[in-house]
N, C-alpha and C positions, 0 to 999 in steps of 0.2 A: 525727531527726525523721521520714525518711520510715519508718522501719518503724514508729515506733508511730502512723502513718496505715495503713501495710497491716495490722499488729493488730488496730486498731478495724474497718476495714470487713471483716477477715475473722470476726471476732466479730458483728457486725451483718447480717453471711450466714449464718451458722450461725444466729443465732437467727431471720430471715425462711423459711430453711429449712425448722428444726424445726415451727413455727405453719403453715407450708402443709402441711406432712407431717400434724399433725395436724387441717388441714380436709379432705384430700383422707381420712383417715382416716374420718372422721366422715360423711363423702360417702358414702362405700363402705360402708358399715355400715346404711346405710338399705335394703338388699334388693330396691329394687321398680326395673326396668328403663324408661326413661322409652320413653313409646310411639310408634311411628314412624308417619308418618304416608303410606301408600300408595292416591296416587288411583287405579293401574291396575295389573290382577296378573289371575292364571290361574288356572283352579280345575281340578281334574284329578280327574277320576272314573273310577273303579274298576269297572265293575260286571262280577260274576261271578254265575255261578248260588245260590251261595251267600250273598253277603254285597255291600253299596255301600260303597265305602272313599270320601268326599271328602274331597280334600287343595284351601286357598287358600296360594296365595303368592305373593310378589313378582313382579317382571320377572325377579329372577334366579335365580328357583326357592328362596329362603329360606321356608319356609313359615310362615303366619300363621295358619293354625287351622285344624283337621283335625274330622274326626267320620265318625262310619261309622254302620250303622243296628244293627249290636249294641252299640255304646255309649248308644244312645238308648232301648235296654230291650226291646229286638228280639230276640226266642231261638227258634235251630228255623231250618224252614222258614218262621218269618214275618222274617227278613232277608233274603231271597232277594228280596221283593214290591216292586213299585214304589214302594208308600206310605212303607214302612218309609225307601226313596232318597229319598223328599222331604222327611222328616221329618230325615234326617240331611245333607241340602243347606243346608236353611233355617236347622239351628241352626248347620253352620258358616260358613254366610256371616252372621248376625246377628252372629257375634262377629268376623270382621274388618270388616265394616261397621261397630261401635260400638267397639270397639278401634283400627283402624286406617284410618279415614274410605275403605273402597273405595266407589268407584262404579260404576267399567266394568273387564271383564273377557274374556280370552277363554278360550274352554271348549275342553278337552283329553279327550276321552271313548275309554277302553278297554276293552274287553269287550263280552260276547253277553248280560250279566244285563237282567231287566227294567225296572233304575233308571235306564236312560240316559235316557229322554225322561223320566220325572218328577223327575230330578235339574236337570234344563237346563231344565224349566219352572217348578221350584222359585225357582232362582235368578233370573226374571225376578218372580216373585210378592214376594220380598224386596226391588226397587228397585233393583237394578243391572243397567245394560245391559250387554248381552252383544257384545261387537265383532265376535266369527267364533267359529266354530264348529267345530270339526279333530277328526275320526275319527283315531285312532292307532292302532289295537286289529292286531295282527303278523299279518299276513295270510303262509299254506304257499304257497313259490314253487317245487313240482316235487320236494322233498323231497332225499334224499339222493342219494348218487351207488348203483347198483344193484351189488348184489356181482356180480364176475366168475362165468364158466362154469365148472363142475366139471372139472376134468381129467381124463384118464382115467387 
């Protein structure tokens, strides 16, 4: 008597099994990544002579939407220009703003390009406050060690 009760409940786990195997199947097959939801993250600017890279991301650097001002139709020396960093500021923080609910942020700015102040007042134009403001850009501390004296 007791095996064909371990029988049936092992028949009756196999088939609870198979029906979750095929919802979690069904699940995964849908494609679209359900969207997270970040009040507070860091936008990290790029700016070079050449070109504004903005990167937004999390608290722990996963990044949430990127743009540069030669993705936004920028060619030449017209991505080097402030403009070009604003235009490529605003369209990436509009998409983690409407994607990922940010609000407030702090700003991580590297480089001598001319995007750094029009990227950092882009971002207050779009409705997110900005909590601090942090220069990174690798500042020459004395350079190498100097080669030895020629021998005679």
């Amino acid at each position: 008597m007791a095996e064909e009760e371990i029988k049936d409940k092992t028949a009756e786990t196999t088939e609870t099994v198979a029906e979750n195997a095929e919802v979690k199947v069904a699940k995964a097959s849908k494609g679209k990544k359900g969207k997270r939801i970040v009040n507070a993250g860091a936008v990290h600017i790029q700016a070079t002579f050449n070109n504004t890279i903005i990167s937004v991301t999390d608290k722990t650097g996963a990044v949430l939407s990127a743009s540069s001002a030669g993705a936004n139709g920028f060619r030449g020396s017209k991505k080097g220009t402030a403009f070009a960093a604003g235009v490529a500021a605003e369209k990436a923080l509009e998409i983690a703003k409407k994607n990922h609910a940010l609000n407030s942020v702090d700003v991580y700015v590297s480089g001598i390009g001319l995007g750094r102040d029009a990227a950092i007042r882009a971002i207050s134009t779009v409705g997110i406050r900005i909590d601090s403001i942090t220069d990174v850009t690798p500042i020459a501390h004395g350079g190498v060690r100097p080669k030895g004296e020629r021998k005679p």
